[in-house]
C-alpha positions in Angstrom: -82.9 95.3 22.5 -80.0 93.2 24.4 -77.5 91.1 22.3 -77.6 87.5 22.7 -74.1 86.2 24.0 -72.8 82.6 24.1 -74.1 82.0 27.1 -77.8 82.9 26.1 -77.6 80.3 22.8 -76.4 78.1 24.9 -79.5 78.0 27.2 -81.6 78.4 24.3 -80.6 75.5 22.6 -80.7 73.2 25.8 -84.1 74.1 26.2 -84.7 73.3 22.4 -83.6 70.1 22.9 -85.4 69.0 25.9 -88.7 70.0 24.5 -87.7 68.5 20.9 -85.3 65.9 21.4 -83.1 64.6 19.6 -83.9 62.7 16.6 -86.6 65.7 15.9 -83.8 68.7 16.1 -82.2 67.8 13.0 -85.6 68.0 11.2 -86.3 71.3 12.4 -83.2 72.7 11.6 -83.3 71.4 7.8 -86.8 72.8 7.5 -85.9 76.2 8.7 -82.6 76.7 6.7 -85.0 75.5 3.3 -87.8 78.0 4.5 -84.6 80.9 4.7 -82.9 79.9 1.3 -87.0 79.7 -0.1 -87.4 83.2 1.5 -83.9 84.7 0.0 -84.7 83.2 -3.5 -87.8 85.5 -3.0 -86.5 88.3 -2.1 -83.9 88.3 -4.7 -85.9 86.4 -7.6 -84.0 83.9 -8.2 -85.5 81.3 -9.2 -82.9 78.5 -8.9 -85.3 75.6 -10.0 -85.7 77.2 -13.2 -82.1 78.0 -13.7 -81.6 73.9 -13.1 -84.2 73.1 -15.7 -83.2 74.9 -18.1 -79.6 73.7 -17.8 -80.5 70.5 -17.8 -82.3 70.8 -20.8 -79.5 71.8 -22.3 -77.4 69.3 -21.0 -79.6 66.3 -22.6 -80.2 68.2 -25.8 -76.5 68.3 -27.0 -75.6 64.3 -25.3 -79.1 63.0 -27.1 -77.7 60.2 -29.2 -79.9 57.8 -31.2 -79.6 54.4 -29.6 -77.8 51.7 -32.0 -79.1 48.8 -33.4 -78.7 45.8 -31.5 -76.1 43.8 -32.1 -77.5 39.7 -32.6 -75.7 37.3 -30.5 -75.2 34.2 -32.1 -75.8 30.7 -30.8 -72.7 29.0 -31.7 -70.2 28.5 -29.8 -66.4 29.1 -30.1 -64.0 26.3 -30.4 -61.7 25.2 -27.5 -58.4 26.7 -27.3 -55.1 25.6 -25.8 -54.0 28.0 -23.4 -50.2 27.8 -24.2 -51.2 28.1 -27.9 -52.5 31.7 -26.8 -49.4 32.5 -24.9 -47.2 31.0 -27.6 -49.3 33.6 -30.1 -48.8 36.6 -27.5 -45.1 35.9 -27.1 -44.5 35.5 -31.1 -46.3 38.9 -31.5 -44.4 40.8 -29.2 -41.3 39.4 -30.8 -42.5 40.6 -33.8 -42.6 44.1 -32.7 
């Protein structure tokens, strides 16, 4: 059987793209490297989607937390407050330290 060389791809994949074009190229070549990776999870029985699963089960089993209460927002409002008083505060606190 003769070896394909450079030149050979070449022509192969210029007549590939004249018959497909070129927004429908890409879609071929996603479908055929999933049917290779489906056919070499065959062959080797690998069953990757389970393996997924089953982490991912694991994954939500151990970061399950029970949601918290809700917290009730009350109605009032707060008072106004002088914005230098609240620098004044901050600057008397730090002096503190």
């Amino acid at each position: 059987m003769p070896q394909l060389g450079p030149m050979e791809i070449i022509i192969v994949l210029a007549i590939a793209l004249i018959v497909f074009g070129p927004k429908r190229l890409p879609e071929l070549g996603r479908g055929l490297g999933r049917g290779m990776r489906d056919f070499k999870a065959g062959l080797t029985g690998a069953d990757e989607d389970d393996r997924r699963a089953e982490e991912e089960s694991k994954r939500t089993a151990t970061a399950t937390i029970s949601p918290a209460a809700p917290v009730p927002v009350s109605t009032q409002t707060a008072p106004p407050v002088e914005v230098g008083a609240v620098t004044d505060d901050l600057r008397d606190a730090d002096d503190r330290r």
